[in-house]
N, C-alpha and C positions, 0 to 999 in steps of 0.2 A: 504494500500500500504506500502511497506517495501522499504525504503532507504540508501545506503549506500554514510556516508560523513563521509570523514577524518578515514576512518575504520571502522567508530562507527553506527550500525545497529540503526536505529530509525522509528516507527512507526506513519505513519501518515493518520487519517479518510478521506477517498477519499473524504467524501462531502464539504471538505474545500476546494476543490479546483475544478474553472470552468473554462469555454471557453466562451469570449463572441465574435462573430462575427461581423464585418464590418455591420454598417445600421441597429443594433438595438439600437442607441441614446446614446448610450455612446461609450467611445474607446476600439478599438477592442484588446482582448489579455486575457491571463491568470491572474486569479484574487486567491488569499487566502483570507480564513473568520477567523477572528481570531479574540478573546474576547472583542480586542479594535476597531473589525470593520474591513472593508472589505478594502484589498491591493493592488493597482493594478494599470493598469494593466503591466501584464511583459509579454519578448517574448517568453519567453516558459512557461512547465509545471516545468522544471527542476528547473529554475529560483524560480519560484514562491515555490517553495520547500526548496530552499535554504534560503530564507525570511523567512518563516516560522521556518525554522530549527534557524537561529541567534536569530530571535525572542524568542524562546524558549531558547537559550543557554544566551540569555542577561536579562530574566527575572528570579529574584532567585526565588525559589517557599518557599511559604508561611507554616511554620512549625507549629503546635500547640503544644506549650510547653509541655502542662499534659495529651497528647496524651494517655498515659495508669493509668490516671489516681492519677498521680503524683502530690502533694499536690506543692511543692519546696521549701521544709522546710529543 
């Protein structure tokens, strides 16, 4: 699925995000699955997309220094 926040196109794997209905034992709503576990629930899908999106815009990502093989001499 393809979203747009704040102008900025961002790609997001449909399987992170579900629906859980009323009377299957947990509360009903929109859920994201993300590396630290499962988010939820919110009232929409849009919502739960936005979490996801801060989620990702407040975690720096992780660089590896000698990524081309760079000693750092």
């Amino acid at each position: 699925m393809t979203s747009m926040h704040n102008g900025k196109r961002s790609q997001f794997i449909h399987d992170r995000f579900f629906h859980i209905g009323a009377g299957q034992g947990v509360a009903s709503g929109w859920y994201v699955e993300t590396r630290e576990g499962v988010r939820g629930p919110f009232p929409s899908r849009d919502d739960a997309e936005l979490e996801l999106h801060w989620i990702i815009q407040s975690h720096p990502r992780k660089r590896v220094s000698n990524w081309h093989g760079e000693s750092g001499l």
